[in-house]
MARBA-3410 file (N, C-alpha, C, O; in Angstrom, 1 decimal):
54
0.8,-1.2,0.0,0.0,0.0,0.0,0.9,1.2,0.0,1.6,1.5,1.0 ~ 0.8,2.0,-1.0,1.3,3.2,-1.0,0.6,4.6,-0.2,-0.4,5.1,-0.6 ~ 1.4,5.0,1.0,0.6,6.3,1.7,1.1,7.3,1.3,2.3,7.2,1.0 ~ 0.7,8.3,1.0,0.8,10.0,0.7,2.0,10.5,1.9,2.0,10.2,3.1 ~ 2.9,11.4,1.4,4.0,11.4,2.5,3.5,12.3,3.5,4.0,12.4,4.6
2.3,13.3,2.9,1.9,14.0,4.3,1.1,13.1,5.7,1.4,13.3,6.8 ~ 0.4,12.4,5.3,0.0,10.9,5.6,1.0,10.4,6.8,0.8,10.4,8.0 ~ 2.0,10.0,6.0,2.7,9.0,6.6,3.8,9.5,7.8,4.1,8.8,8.7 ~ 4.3,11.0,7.6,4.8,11.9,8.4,4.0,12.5,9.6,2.9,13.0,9.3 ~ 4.3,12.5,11.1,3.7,12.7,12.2,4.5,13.4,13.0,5.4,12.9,13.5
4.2,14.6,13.2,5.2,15.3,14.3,5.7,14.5,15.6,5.0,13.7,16.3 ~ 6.9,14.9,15.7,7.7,14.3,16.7,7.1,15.1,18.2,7.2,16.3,18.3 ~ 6.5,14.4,19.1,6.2,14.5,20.5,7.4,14.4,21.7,8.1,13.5,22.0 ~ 7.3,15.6,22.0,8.4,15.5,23.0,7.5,16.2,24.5,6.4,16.7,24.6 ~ 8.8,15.8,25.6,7.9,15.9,27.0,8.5,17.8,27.2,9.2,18.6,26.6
7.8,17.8,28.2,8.3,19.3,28.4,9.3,19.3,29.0,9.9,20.4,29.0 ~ 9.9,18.4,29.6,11.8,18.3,29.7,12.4,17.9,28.6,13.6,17.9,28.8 ~ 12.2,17.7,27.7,12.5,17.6,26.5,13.0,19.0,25.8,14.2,19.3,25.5 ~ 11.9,19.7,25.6,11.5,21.2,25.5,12.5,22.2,26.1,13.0,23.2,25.7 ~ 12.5,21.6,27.0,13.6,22.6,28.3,15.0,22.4,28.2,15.8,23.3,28.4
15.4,21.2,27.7,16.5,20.9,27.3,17.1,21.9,25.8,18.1,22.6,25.7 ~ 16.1,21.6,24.7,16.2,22.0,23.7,16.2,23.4,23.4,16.7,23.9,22.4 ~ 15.4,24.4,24.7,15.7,25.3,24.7,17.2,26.1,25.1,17.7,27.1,24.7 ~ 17.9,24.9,26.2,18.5,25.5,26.7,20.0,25.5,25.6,20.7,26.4,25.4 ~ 19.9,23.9,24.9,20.6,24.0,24.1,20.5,25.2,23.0,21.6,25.7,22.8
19.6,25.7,22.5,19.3,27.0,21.5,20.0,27.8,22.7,20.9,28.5,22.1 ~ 20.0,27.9,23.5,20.2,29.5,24.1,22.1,29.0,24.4,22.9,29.9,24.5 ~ 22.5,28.1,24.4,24.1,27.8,24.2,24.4,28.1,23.2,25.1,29.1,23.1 ~ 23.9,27.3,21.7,24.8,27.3,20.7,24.7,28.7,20.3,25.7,28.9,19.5 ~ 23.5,30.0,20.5,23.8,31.5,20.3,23.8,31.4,18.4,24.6,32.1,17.6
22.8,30.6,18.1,22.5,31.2,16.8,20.9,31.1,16.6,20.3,30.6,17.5 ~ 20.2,31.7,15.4,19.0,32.1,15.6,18.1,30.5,15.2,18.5,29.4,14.6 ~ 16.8,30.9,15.8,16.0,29.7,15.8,16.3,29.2,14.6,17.0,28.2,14.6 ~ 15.6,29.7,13.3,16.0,28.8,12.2,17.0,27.8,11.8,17.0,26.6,11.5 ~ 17.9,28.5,12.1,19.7,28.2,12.0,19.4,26.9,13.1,19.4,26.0,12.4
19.3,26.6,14.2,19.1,25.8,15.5,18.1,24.8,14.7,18.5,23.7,14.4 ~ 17.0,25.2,14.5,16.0,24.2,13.8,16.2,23.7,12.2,15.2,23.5,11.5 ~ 17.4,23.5,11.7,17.5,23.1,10.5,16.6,23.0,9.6,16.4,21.9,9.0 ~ 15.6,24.3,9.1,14.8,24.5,8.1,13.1,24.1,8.7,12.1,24.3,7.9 ~ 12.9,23.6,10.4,11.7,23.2,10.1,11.2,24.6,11.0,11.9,25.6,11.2
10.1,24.3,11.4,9.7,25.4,12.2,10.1,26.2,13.3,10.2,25.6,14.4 ~ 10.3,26.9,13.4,10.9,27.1,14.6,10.0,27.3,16.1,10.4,27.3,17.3 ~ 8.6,27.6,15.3,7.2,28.8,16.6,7.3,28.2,17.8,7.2,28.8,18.9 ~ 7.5,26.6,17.6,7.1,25.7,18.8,8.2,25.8,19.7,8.0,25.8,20.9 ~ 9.7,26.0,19.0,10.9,26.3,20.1,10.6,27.8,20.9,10.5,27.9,22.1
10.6,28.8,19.9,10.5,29.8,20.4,9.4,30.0,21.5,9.8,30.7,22.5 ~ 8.2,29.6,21.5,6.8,29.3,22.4,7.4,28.7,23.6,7.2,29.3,24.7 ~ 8.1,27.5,23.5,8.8,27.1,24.6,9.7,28.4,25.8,9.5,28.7,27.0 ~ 10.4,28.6,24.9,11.5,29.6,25.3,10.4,30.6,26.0,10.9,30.5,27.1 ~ 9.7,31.3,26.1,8.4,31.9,26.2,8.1,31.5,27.9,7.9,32.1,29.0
8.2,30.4,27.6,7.3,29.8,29.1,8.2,29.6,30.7,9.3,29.1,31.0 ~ 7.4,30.1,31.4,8.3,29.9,32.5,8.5,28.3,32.9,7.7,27.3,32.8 ~ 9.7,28.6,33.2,10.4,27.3,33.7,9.6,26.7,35.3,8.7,27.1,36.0 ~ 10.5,25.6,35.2,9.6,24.5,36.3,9.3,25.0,37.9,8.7,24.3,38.7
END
């Protein structure tokens, strides 16, 4: 059976330590979200970064 690749693609779920990690790494490596997010979205990192911590 052939699936359609929008179909078959599912965003990646991560926990909000997850999140917190990923932010913190963005805020190390000091370049901009895009550049950090290799071409995909960035809204959901940035949203993160946004939120107060634990």
């Amino acid at each position: 059976m052939n699936v359609p690749a929008r179909v078959a693609k599912r965003p990646v779920v991560r926990s909000a330590g997850e999140w917190r990690e990923n932010v913190e790494d963005f805020e190390r490596e000091g370049v901009s979200a895009v550049a950090y997010c290799e071409g995909q979205r960035p809204q959901t990192l940035l949203r993160w970064r946004r939120r107060p911590g634990p």
